[in-house]
Backbone as XML, in Angstrom:
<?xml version="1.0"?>
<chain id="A" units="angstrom">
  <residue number="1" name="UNK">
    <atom name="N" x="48.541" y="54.761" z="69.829"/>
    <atom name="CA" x="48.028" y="55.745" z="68.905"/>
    <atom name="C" x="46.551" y="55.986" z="69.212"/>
  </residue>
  <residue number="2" name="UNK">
    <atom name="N" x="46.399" y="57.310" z="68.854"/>
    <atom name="CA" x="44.793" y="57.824" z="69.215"/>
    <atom name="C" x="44.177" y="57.492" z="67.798"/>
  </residue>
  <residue number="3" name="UNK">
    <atom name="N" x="42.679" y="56.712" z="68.092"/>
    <atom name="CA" x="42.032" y="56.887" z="66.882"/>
    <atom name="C" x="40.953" y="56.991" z="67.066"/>
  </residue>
  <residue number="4" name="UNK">
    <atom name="N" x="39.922" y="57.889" z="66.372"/>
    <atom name="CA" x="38.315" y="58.401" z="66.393"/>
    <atom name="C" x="37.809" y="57.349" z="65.073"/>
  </residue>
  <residue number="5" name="UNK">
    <atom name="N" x="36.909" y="56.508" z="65.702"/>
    <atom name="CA" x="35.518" y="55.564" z="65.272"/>
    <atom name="C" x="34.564" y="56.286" z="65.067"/>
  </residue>
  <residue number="6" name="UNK">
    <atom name="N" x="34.025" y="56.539" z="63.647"/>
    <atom name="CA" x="32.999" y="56.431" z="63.194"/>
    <atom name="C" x="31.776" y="55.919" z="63.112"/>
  </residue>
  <residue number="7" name="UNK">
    <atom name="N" x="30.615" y="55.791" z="63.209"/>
    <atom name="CA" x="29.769" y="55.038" z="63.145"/>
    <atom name="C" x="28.311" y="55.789" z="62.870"/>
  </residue>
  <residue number="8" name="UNK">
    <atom name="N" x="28.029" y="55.063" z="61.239"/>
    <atom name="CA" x="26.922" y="55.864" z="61.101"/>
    <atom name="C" x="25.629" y="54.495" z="61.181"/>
  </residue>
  <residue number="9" name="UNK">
    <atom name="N" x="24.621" y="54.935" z="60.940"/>
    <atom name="CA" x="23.141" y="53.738" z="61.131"/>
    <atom name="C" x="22.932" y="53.304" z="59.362"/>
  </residue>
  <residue number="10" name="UNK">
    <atom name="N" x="23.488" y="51.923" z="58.782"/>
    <atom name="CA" x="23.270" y="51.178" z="57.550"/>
    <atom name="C" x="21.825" y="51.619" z="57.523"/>
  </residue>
  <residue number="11" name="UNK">
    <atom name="N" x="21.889" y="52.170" z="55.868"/>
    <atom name="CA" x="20.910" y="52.334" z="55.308"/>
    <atom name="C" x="20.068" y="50.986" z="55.534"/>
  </residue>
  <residue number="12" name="UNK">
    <atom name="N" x="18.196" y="51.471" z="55.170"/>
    <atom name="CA" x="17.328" y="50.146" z="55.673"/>
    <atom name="C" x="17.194" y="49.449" z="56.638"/>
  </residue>
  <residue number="13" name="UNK">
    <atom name="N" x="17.812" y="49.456" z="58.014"/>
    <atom name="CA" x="17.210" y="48.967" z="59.389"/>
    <atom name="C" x="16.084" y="49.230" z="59.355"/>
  </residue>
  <residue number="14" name="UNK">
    <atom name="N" x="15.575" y="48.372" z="59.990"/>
    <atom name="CA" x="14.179" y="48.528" z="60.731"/>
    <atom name="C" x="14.046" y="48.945" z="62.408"/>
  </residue>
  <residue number="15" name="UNK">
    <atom name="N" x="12.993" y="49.465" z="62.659"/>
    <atom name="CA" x="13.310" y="50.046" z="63.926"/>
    <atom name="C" x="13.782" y="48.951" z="65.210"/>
  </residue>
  <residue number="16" name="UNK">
    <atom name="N" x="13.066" y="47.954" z="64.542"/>
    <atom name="CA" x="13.709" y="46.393" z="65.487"/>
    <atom name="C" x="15.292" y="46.516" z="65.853"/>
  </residue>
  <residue number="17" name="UNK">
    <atom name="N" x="15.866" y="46.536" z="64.259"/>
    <atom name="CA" x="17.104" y="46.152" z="64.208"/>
    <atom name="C" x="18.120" y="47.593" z="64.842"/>
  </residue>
  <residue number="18" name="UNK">
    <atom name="N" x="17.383" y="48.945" z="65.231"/>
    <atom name="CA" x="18.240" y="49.688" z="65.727"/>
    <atom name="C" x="17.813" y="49.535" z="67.372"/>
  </residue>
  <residue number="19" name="UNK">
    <atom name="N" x="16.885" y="49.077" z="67.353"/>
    <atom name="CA" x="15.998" y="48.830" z="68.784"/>
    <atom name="C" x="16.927" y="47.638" z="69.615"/>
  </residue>
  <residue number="20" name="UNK">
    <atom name="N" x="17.239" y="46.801" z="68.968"/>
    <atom name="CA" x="18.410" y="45.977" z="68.851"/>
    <atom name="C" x="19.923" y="45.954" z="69.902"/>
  </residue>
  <residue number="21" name="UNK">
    <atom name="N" x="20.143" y="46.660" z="68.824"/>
    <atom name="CA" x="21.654" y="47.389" z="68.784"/>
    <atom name="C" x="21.591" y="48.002" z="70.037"/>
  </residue>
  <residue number="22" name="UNK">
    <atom name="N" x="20.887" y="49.159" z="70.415"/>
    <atom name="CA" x="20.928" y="49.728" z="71.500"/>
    <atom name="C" x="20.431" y="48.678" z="72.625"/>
  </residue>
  <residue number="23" name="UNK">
    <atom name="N" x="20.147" y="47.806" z="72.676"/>
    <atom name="CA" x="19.796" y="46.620" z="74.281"/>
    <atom name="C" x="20.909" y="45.952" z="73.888"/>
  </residue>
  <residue number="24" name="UNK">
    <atom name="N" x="22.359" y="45.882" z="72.968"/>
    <atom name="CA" x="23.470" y="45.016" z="72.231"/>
    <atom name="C" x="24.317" y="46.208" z="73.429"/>
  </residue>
  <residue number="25" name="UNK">
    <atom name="N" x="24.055" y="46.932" z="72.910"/>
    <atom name="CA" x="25.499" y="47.941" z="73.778"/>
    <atom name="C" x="25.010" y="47.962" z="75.423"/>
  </residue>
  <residue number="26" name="UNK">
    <atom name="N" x="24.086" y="48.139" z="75.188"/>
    <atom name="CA" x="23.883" y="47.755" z="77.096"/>
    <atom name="C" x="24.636" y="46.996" z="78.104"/>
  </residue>
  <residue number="27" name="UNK">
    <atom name="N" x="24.321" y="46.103" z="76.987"/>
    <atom name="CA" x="25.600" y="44.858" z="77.958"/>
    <atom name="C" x="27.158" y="44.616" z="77.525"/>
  </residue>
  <residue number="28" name="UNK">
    <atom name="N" x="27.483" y="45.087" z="76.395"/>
    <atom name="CA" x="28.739" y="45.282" z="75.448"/>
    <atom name="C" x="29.924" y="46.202" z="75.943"/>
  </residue>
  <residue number="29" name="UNK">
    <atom name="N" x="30.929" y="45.765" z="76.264"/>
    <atom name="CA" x="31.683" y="46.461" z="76.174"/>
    <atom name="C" x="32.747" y="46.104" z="75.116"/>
  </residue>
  <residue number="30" name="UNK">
    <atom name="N" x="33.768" y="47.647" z="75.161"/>
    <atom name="CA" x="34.991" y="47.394" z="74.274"/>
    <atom name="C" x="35.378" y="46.415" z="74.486"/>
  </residue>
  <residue number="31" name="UNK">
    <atom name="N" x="36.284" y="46.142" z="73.433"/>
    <atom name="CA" x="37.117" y="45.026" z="73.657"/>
    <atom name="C" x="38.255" y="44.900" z="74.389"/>
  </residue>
  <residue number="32" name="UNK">
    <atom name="N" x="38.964" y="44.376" z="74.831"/>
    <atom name="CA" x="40.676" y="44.553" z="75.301"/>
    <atom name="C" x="41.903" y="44.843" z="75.030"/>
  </residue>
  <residue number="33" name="UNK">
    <atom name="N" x="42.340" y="46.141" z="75.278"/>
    <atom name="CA" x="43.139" y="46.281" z="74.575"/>
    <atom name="C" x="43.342" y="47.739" z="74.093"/>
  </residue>
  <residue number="34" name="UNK">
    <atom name="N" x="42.171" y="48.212" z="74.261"/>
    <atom name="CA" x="41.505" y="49.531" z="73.636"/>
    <atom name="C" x="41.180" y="50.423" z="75.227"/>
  </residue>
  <residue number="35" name="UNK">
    <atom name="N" x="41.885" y="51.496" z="75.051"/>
    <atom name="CA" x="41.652" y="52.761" z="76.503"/>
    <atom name="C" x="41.120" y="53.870" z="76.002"/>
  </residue>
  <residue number="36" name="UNK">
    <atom name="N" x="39.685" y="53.422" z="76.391"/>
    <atom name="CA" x="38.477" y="54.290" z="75.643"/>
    <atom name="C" x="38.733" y="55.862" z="76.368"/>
  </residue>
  <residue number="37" name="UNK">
    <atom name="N" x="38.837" y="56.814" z="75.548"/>
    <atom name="CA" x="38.725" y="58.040" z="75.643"/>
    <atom name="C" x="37.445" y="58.505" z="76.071"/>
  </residue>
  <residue number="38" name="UNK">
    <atom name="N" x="36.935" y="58.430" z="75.175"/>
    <atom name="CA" x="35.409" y="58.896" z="75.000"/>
    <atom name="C" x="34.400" y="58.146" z="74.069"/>
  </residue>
  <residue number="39" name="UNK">
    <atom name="N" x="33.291" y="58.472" z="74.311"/>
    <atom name="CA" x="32.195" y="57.847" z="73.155"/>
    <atom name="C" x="30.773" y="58.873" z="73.707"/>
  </residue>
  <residue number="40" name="UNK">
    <atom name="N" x="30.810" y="58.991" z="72.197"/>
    <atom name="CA" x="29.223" y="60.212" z="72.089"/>
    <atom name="C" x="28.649" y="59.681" z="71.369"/>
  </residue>
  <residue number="41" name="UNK">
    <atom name="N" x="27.417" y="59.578" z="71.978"/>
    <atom name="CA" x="26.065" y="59.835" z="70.746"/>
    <atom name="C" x="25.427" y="61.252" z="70.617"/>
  </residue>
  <residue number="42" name="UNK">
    <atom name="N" x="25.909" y="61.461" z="69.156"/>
    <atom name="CA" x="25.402" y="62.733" z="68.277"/>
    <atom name="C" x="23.783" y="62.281" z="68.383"/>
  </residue>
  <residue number="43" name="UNK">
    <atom name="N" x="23.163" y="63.497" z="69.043"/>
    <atom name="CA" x="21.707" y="64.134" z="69.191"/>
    <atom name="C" x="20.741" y="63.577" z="67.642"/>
  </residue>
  <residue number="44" name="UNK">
    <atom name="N" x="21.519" y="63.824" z="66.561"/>
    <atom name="CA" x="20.807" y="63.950" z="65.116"/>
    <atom name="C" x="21.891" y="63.805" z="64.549"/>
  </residue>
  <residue number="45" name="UNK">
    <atom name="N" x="21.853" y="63.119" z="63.050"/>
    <atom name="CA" x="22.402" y="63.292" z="62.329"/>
    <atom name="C" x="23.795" y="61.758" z="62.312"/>
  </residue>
  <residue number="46" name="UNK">
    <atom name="N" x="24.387" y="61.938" z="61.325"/>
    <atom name="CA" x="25.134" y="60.818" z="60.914"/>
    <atom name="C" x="26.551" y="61.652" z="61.698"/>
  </residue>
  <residue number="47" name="UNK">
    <atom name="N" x="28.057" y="60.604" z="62.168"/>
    <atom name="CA" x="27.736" y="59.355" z="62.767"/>
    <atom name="C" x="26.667" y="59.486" z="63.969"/>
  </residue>
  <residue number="48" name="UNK">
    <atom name="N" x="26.392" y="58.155" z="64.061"/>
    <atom name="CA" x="25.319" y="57.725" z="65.517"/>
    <atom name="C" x="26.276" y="57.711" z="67.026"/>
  </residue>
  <residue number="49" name="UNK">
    <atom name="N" x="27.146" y="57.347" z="66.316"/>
    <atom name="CA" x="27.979" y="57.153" z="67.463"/>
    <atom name="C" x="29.718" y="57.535" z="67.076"/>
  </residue>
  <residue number="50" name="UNK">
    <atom name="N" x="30.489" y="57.974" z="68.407"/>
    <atom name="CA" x="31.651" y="58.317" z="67.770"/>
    <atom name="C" x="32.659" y="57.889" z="69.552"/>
  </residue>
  <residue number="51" name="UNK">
    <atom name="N" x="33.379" y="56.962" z="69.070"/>
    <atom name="CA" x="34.289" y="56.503" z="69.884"/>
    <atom name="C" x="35.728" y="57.195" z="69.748"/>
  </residue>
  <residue number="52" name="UNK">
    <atom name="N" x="36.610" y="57.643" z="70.618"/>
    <atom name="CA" x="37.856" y="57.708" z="70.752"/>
    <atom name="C" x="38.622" y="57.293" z="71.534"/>
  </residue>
  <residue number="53" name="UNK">
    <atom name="N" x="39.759" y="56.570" z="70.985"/>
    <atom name="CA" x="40.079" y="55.417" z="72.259"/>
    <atom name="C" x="41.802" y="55.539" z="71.556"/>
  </residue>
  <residue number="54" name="UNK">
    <atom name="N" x="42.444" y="55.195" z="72.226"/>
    <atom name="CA" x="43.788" y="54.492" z="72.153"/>
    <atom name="C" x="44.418" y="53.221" z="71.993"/>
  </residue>
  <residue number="55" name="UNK">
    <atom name="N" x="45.418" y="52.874" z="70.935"/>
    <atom name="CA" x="45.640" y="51.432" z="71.053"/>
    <atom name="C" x="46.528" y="51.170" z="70.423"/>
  </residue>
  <residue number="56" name="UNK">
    <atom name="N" x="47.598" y="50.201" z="70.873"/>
    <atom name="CA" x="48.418" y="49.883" z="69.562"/>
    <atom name="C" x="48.118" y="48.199" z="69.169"/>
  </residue>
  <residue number="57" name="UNK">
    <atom name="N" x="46.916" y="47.942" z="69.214"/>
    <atom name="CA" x="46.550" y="46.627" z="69.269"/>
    <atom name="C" x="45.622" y="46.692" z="67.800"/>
  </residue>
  <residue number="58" name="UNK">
    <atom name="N" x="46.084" y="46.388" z="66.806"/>
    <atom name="CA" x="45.193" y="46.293" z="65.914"/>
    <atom name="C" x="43.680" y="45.423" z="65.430"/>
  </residue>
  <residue number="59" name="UNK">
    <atom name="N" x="44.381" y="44.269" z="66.229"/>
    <atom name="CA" x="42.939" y="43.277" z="66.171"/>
    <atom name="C" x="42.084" y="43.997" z="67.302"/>
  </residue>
  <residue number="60" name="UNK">
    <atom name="N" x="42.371" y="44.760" z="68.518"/>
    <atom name="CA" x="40.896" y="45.085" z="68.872"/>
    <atom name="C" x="40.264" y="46.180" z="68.386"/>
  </residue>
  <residue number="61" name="UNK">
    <atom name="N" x="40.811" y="46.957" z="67.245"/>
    <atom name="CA" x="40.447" y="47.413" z="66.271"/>
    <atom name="C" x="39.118" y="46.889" z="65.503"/>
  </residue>
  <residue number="62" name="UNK">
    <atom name="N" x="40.089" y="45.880" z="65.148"/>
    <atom name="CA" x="39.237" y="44.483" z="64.298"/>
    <atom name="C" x="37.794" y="44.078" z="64.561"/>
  </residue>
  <residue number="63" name="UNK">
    <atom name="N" x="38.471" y="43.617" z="66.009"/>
    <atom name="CA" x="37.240" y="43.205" z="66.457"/>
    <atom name="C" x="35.710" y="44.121" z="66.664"/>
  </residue>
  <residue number="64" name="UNK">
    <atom name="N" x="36.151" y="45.094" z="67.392"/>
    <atom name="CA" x="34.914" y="46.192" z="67.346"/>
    <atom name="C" x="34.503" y="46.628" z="65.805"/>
  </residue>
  <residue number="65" name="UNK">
    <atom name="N" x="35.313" y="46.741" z="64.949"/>
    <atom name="CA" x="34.503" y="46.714" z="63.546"/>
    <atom name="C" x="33.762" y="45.486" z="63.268"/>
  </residue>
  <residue number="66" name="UNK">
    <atom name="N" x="34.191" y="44.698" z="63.580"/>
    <atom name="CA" x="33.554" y="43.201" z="62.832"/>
    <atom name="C" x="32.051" y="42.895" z="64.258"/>
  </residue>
  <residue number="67" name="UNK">
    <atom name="N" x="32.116" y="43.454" z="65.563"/>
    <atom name="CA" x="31.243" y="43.236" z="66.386"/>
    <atom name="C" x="29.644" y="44.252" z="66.502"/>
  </residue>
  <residue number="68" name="UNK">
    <atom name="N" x="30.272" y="45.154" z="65.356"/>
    <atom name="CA" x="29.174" y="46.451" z="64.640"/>
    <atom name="C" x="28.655" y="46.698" z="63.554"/>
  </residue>
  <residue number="69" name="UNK">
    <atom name="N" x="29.933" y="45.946" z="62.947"/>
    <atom name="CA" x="29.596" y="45.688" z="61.203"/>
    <atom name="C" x="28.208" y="45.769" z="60.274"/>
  </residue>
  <residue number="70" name="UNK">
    <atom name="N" x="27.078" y="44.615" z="61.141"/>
    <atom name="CA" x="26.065" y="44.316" z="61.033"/>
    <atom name="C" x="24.879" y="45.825" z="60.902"/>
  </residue>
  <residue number="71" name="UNK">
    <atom name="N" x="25.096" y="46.270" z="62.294"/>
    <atom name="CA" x="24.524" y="47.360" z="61.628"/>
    <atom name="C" x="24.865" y="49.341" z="61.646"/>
  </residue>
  <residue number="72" name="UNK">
    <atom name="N" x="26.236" y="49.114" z="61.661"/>
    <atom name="CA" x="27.014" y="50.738" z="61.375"/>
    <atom name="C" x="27.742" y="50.507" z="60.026"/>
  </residue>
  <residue number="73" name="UNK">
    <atom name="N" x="27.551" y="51.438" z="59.280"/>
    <atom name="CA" x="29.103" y="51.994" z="58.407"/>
    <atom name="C" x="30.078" y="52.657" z="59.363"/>
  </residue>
  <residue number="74" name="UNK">
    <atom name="N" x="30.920" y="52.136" z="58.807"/>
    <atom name="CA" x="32.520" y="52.393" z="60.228"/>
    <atom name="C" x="33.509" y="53.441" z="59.930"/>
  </residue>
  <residue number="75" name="UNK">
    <atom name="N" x="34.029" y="53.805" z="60.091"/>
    <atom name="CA" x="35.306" y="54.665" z="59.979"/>
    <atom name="C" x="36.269" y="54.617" z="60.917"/>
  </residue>
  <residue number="76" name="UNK">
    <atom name="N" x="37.248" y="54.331" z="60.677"/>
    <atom name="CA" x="38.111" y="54.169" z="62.010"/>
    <atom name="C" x="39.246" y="55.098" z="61.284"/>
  </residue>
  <residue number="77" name="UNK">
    <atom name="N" x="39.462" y="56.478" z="61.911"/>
    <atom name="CA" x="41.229" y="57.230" z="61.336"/>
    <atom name="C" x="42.123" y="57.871" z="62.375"/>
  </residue>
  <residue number="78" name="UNK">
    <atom name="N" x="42.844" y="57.606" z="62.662"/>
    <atom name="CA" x="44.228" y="57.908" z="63.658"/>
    <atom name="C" x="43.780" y="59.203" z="63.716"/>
  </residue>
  <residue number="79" name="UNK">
    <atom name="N" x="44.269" y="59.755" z="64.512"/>
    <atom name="CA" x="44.191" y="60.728" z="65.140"/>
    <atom name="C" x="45.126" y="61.405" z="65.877"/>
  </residue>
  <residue number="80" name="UNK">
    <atom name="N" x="45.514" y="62.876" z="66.677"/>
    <atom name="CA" x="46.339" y="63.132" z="67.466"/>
    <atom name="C" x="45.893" y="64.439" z="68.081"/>
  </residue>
  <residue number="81" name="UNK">
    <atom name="N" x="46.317" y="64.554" z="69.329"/>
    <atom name="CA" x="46.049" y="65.828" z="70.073"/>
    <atom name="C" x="46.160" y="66.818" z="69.434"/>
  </residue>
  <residue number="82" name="UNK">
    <atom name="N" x="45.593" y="68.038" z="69.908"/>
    <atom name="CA" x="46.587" y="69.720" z="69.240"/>
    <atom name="C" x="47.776" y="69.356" z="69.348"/>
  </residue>
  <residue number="83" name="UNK">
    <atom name="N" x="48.131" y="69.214" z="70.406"/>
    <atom name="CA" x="49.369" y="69.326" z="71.241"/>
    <atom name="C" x="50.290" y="68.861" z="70.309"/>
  </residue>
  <residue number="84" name="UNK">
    <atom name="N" x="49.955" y="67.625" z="70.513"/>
    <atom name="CA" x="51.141" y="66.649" z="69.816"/>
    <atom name="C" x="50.937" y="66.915" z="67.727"/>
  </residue>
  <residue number="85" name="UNK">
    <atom name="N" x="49.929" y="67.612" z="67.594"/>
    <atom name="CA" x="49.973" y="68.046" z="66.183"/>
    <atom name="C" x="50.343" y="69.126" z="66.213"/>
  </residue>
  <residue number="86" name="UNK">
    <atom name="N" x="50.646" y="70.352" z="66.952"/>
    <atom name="CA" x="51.150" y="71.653" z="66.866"/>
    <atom name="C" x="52.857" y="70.802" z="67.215"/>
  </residue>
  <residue number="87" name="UNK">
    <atom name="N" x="53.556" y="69.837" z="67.645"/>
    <atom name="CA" x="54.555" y="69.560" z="67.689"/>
    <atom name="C" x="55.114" y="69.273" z="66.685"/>
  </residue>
  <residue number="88" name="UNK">
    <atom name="N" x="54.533" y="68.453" z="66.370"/>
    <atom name="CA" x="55.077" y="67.091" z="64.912"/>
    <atom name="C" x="54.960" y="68.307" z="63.654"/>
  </residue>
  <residue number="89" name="UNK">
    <atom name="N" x="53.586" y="68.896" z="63.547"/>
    <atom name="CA" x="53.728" y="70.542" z="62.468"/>
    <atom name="C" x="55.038" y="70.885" z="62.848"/>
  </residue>
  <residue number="90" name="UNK">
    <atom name="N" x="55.345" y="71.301" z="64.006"/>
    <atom name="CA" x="56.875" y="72.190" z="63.827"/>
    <atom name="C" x="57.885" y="71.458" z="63.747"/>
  </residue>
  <residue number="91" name="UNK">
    <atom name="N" x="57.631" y="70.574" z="63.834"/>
    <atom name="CA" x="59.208" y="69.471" z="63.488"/>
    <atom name="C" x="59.394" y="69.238" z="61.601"/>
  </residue>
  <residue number="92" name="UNK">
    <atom name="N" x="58.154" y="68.768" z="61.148"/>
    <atom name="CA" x="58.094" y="68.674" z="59.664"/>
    <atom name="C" x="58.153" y="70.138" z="58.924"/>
  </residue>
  <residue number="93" name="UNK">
    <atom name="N" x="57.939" y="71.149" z="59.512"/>
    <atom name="CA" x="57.794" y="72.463" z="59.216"/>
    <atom name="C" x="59.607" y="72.723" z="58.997"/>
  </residue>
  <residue number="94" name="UNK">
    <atom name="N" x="60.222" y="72.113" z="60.145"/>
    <atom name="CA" x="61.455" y="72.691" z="60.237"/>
    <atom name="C" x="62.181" y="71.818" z="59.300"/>
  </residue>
  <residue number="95" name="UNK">
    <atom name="N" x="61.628" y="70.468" z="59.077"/>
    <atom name="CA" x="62.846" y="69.862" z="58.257"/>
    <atom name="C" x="62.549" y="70.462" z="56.632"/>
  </residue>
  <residue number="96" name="UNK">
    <atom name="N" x="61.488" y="70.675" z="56.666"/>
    <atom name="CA" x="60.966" y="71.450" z="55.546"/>
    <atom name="C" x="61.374" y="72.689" z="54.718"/>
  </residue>
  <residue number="97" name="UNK">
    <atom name="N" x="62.355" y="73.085" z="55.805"/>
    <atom name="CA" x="62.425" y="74.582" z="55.768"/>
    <atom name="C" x="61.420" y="75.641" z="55.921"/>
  </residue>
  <residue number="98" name="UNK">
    <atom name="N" x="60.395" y="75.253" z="56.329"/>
    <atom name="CA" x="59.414" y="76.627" z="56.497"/>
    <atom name="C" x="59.493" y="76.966" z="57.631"/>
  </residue>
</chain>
């Protein structure tokens, strides 16, 4: 399953503690388990960072929340292509009757 990570910057860091984080990901990678799509850092603005990755592994889920915890608010929500959402729409559409 596809899912897009959230990640915004916890209110009250200090510039240390985001100064931090960024020499933390330098050497950090995902965890195992997880077939990273993509990952952006948004220019401005909340999230800081936004991962999309694949997995049917829930603890490395886990783990990358609990290895960021400290200093992101998280969001982690499933996700799916157009593709495969213009599909699954016409399948529920049809059992639907519409």
């Amino acid at each position: 399953m596809i899912y897009v990570w959230l990640a915004s910057w916890q209110s009250g860091l200090t510039r240390e503690q985001r100064d931090g984080a960024l020499a933390r990901r330098a050497e950090w990678q995902f965890p195992e388990g997880l077939e990273v799509l993509g990952e952006y850092w948004p220019a401005t603005g909340d999230p800081a960072v936004v991962a999309i990755f694949e997995t049917d592994a829930f603890p490395a889920i886990m783990e990358l929340d609990l290895e960021w915890g400290d200093v992101f608010d998280i969001v982690c929500v499933p996700a799916c292509t157009p593709e495969q959402g213009l599909q699954w729409g016409a399948e529920i559409l049809a059992r639907r009757g519409g």
